[in-house]
Structures are given as C-alpha cells and as structure tokens.
C-alpha angles and dihedrals in degrees: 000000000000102000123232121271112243108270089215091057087056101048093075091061092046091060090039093057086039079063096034113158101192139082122290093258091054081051106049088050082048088047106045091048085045084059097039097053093046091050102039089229118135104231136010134198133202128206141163131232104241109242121227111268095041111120087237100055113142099138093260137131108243121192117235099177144009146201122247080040084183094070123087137201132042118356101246092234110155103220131028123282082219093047117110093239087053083054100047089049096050088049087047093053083045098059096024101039095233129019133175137213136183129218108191103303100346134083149222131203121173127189132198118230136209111235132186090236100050085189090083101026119198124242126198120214117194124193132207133170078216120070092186086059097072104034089095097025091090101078090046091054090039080087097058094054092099100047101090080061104046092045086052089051091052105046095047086047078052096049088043090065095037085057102048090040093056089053094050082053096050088043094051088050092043093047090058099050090045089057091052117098100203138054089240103049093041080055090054089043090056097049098052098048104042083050094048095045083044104045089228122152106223128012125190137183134207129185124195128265122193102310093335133084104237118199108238109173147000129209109249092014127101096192141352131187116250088221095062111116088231094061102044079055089054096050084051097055093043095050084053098062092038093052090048085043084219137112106259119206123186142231088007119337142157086286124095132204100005131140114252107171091118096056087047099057094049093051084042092058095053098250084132138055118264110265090024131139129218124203120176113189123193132216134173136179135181099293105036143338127220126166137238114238109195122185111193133151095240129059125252129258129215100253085048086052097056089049092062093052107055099039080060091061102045095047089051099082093043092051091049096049090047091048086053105048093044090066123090123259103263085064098044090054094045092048088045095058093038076050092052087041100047090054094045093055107026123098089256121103083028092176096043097057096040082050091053089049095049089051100049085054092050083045092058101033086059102041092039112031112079119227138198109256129201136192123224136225139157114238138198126204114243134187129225099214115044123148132189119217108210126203101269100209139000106286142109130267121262104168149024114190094178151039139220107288106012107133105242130203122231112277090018112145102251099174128352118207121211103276099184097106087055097058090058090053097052090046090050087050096047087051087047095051088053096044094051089046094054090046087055094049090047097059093041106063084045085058087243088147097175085047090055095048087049098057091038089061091034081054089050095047084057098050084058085046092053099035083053087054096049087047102059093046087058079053084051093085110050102209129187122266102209135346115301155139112258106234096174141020107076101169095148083118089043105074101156106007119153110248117184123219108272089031115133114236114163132018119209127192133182120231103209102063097052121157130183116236107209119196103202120194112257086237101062094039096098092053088061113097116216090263121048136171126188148167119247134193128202121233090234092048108034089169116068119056128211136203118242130176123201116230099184146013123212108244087217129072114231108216117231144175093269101044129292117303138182126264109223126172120215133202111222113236104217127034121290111270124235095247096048113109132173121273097041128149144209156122121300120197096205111201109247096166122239130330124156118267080251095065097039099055091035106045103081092047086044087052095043091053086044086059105039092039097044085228 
C-alpha cells in the first residue's frame, strides 16, 4: 500500500496556487499537483456542472482540465460521468464537501469546490490504483476546497491594480504631451516619458507625411539625421504596423499572425541590444495617424499592451493640432481649404450634401424655368337683362303665385295686390259720371248754360278719375315681362302686408345672356394683356373648370374693404349651363403670361419691401 504524502509538505503549494499569478490552465496544472501531492492519488480531473441555458445542457458533469496535463487519451476513471453512482457521488461531495468510492481496488475521492458562479459548481475527482490511499485523504483536500475561489479573487484584485496603475501611467504621459506647445517638443514629451513609465530603453515616435511614417523623435536624443541607416529601419517598422493596423512584437508578442519582417531586419542588423523586444503600436485619429516604437529587455504583457493603445489614441489628436498649427501660413490655408474640399466632395455628411444638391437644383429650377402665371379674382355671375318690378300704388299684399328662384313664362301672374279699394273707386266714379251727366242734361234743358258747363267738367273730372282707377286694377296683378328666373321677392310670409308705391318687390333675370364680373387687385392689374383669357371654377362646383375671356376693364378703381380693385366683365366661352343662376360666385385664374417660380412666390414680399423701404 502507497503511503500518504506530508500534509505539511502540501500545505506550501496550497498557499502558492491560492496566490497564483498565471493563466487558468497554469493553475489548474499547479492545482491539480498541489492535490495530488496532499492526498497521496495519482491523478486528479476537474470538471463543471453545465448550467441551464448553455447549448450543451444534458444534465451532465463535463471535465475542463486535468492533472498530469501532459498525458493523452482517455481519462482512466473508473466509472461514467453519466453513470448513476458517478452521479450519487457527485451529489454526495455537493452536500458533504468531499466524498470517496471504491471500485474494486481503486478509488475515488471528489471534492466540492468553492467557485466564484454558483450557478455551475466545480468538482474535483482524484484517482488513485489504491483504494486504501484516499480513505483518509478527505479531511487533508477539505482545505483546498476554497482555492479555485481565492485564486479567482486574486487575480481579478490583481487585475484591479494592473489596471489603475496602467491609467495613472496614460494619464502622466498624457498629461505631459498635453503641457507642450509645439508638435516637436509634445513628440519629445511623449517619448521620455513613455520610456521612462515602461522601462523601456529607447521610444520613438513617426507621423505620418504624405503616404510615409516619418520618424519625429526619440526618447534621450536632441537631434538625429533622416539619412542615418537606424532610422530608415525604424520608419519601416513603424509603416509595418501601421499598414497591418495592429500592434507588432517582435520577436514573439501578444499579436498573432503579423508580418514582422521589418522588426526582424532591424534586430538582425544589430540596431538593438541583444535579448531585446521590439514592440511598434499604431494609432490614428481624424487628421492625421503615426506609430510608437518601443525597444525594452522584457516582453510585454497584455495590459501593457492596452496602455499603449490607447495612449496612442488619445495623443493622436494632441500630436495633429500641434502639426498643424507649427506650419506657416501658406500651408495652413492650403490644408484648410483641402480640408473644406475635401468635406464638400468625400463620401462623408451623404445626406448634407445630397440635400445641398437637391437644393441647388430646386434653386435653379425655380429662378430659371418659366411658368405659367395667373392672376386671381373672385367673380360673380351677372345678367344682362335684369329688370325690377316696383309696387305700383299704395295697397297690401293678397298673393304670392311664386317663389325665389321658379322659372316663369312671359305674362305669368308673379304677385297680385288687394284691389278692393279700387273697385270703390271705380264704382264711385261710375255713380259720379251718371250724376254729373244728369246735372248737365238738367241744366240744359232750363237754359242754365254755365250750370251745364259746370257739371260737364265736373263729369269729366269723374271719368279720370275712373280710367286711373281701372288702371291701377290692370297694376294689381305684377306679371312677368319675359321669360325669366325670379332672384328676389319671396312674400309668401307677407299675406297682407302694407307696400308703398316705388317699393321693389320682385326681381326677375333672364339665363341665356349670362356674363362673369371679375374684381382684380389693384396690384396684379398692370400684369393683364389686353387680352386675357382664363378657367373659373364656381364655389358650388369646385370641380369643373370653365374658359372665360375678359372683354373690358373698368378705367376706375372701386374701393373695398380690402383695398381698391378693378371691375372687369368676362364672356363665357361655352353655352350657359342649366344649373348656372345669377348671383353666383367663385374663383377666376385670369392668363398673365410667363414669369419663374422665383418671381412668382417672391414678388408680393419684393413689392411690399419696395414700398416699405422706399428702394
């Protein structure tokens, strides 16, 4: 039987790997020796309980490392992950902490332990050809079960300071590029201290000129000559890494599949200390891009690595103001309007400039293209023959045969007025004509001759009186005088209302000689020809248009409420349509030849300025 390892002699390795400053997969070698050697089993596995929502969930424990790591093949454990005793045993170490099985003459211990997600706990499965060996090893490994987690706090807390102490450094160095006042000496700045935060022994830094990388400034050096080998060697490493856009180590770095050939050359040819690495990292903004080359005795690590860039980003905007601001003013006007230009015609601000285009177009289309412009004025139908039929004596109203708008014939009774009064007077006048007659015969006869001629012109007096009476009951009746359409005179609810003589009572209007009044701003009455045509549309049919032409202007303005206009009368250019009336309103577009959209939207404000401005 294999005799138990020391447990003090396993306690050291446990505290080491608790402290562990490698990757996982160096600790979980570390780890797995460090278990090995405190419970005396000759190999060990680890594996993790899949959590619910990962694409491989079957409820199963699946190994993720394993100790030796040199061995290959098959794990040699002596029962199936999948198996139900597997499973009991792993349930057991869940609850217990650690639990043990045999299989014939080998042994299982596993051991819980404590992980940083709860949610897919660890289990560690020791094997050993000797059952005996791991029946008291359980109590020696319960002390490891809260390494996975202490090696997990430390590394992030390293991680932590690695971390705050690589932004102090960026923001030093920052801080001293940001204080300098010119592009050379912010270069110089940048070099020195970068050297001197990452112990390197020799910075430098390109920018780029034209197409090409041109070395600027190293770190310890004044001045330096372009045409020295060394730093032709340097540009060239420099352009590599800013062709590839990556960060290029040499001779092995964080990077992966990059040329090098470059960095080679230049440790080949002796430019660099023997053992050195080189590391170049490009950055870029906006106005302009350059690279760090960086020459030091250790490699550089990851975090290192993220420094660099992104020192290399935020300098990059410093370092390009600077550079422009250091040349003379014949360059900074020339960059400013390739700048502008460059702006105006590069694929950047797409919708701007399409919106400028389109607008330009617009612009031209409007100040260019002629367009037919029209005046407007509101119109009212009129009709030439329109005639008024007045109260023709003092009486009251006793019928009305129509109504505002009936068509009515020539001699049809429109409106009949009480005659009865009439009639008295024309029976008074009757009995008067035979008295006075009889009176004049009287005297007659008595040879009273001025009697005689009394009562004959007192008899004559009666029959004017009598033809005035019968003429007024052929007024009673008002009857049409041609055939018309009645506009006005609706007494229906006026039986027996009192009219005076004079008084207007109906209006009547013919429909086949119809004409359009047009009232035209004062404003737009020197843009009509002399002959103008137009369309119309009525207010109560907005949809059909009809042609007019206008036969005469009125020489004299009409003042309105809304300033003076024009009177202009209009032939209609089709026959009148059965539904047109008098009185009727609407809308006429009156042809003022062409004018540009330009003129047409802008000349009412342009005469309103003249006005106002006195220009």
């Amino acid at each position: 039987m294999q005799e138990p390892r020391s447990t003090l002699s396993a306690t050291l390795p446990l505290s080491e790997c608790r402290r562990f400053d490698g990757a996982p997969e160096a600790f979980w070698e570390r780890f797995g020796q460090a278990l090995l050697a405190t419970s005396g089993s000759e190999r060990a596995l680890f594996l993790r309980l899949e959590a619910p929502g990962d694409p491989d969930v079957d409820g199963t424990w699946k190994p993720f490392a394993r100790c030796p790591a040199a061995e290959t093949g098959p794990f040699p454990l002596p029962m199936k992950l999948d198996s139900e005793s597997f499973l009991a045993l792993a349930a057991s170490a869940l609850s217990e902490g650690v639990a043990s099985a045999s299989v014939g003459p080998r042994g299982l211990l596993a051991l819980h332990l404590l992980a940083p997600d709860r949610a897919r706990p660890l289990l560690a499965v020791l094997v050993s050809d000797d059952a005996e060996v791991l029946r008291g090893a359980g109590d020696r490994v319960i002390a490891a079960q809260d390494v996975p987690l202490a090696y997990e706090n430390h590394r992030t807390a390293q991680e932590s300071r690695e971390s705050q102490g690589a932004v102090t450094r960026v923001l030093e160095i920052l801080a001293a590029v940001n204080n300098a006042a010119h592009f050379t000496e912010a270069a110089m700045a940048l070099c020195n201290e970068t050297a001197e935060r990452f112990d390197a022994s020799r910075v430098s830094v390109g920018w780029s000129d034209g197409r090409y990388i041109r070395l600027k400034a190293v770190s310890g050096i004044d001045r330096f000559s372009a045409k020295m080998d060394a730093v032709g060697e340097i540009e060239a490493c420099l352009e590599e890494a800013a062709d590839q856009e990556v960060a290029v180590a040499y001779p092995a770095g964080p990077t992966e599949d990059v040329i090098t050939r470059a960095h080679a050359a230049y440790a080949a040819g002796n430019r660099a200390a023997e053992g050195e690495v080189l590391l170049s990292v490009p950055f870029s903004c906006p106005a302009g891009s350059g690279a760090l080359f960086l020459e030091r005795e250790s490699r550089f690590t990851e975090p290192e690595l993220r420094s660099l860039r992104v020192l290399g980003e935020q300098c990059a905007p410093r370092l390009a103001s600077l550079k422009a601001a250091d040349r003379w003013l014949g360059a900074r006007c020339a960059a400013s309007v390739k700048s502008r230009a460059a702006r105006l015609l590069g694929p950047e601000h797409t919708w701007a400039k399409v919106g400028a285009l389109v607008g330009c177009a617009t612009f031209a289309f409007l100040a260019f293209v002629p367009w037919s412009y029209r005046v407007e004025a509101e119109f009212i139908v009129r009709s030439a023959d329109l005639q008024h039929l007045p109260a023709p004596y003092d009486g009251y109203i006793q019928s009305v045969a129509k109504r505002v708008g009936d068509e009515v014939s020539a001699g049809e009774v429109l409106l009949a007025l009480d005659a009865g009064q009439l009639r008295l007077e024309e029976a008074s006048a009757l009995a008067s004509i035979e008295r006075y007659a009889g009176e004049a015969q009287k005297a007659e006869s008595e040879g009273r001759l001025a009697d005689m001629r009394v009562s004959a012109a007192l008899r004559a007096q009666s029959e004017a009186a009598l033809e005035m009476a019968r003429h007024r009951l052929g007024q009673a009746q008002l009857r049409a005088p041609f055939d018309a359409v009645l506009v006005a005179g609706d007494f229906r609810d006026k039986i027996g209302a009192p009219v005076k003589t004079g008084d207007i009572l109906l209006r009547l209007t013919r429909l086949e000689d119809l004409y359009v009044e047009m009232k035209i701003d004062e404003r737009d009455i020197d843009e009509l020809p002399r002959s103008a045509a137009g369309t119309l549309a009525f207010a109560s049919q907005p949809g059909e248009k009809f042609a007019v032409a206008v036969e005469a202007v009125e020489p004299v303005a009409v003042t309105e409420a809304d300033g003076n206009v024009f009177v202009a009368r209009g032939d209609f250019g089709v026959d009148p349509q059965p539904w047109w009336r008098p009185g009727m309103t609407g809308v006429a577009k009156i042809e003022a030849g062409e004018r540009t959209l330009l003129w047409i939207f802008t000349h009412r404000l342009l005469d309103f300025l003249r006005m106002k401005l006195w220009l």
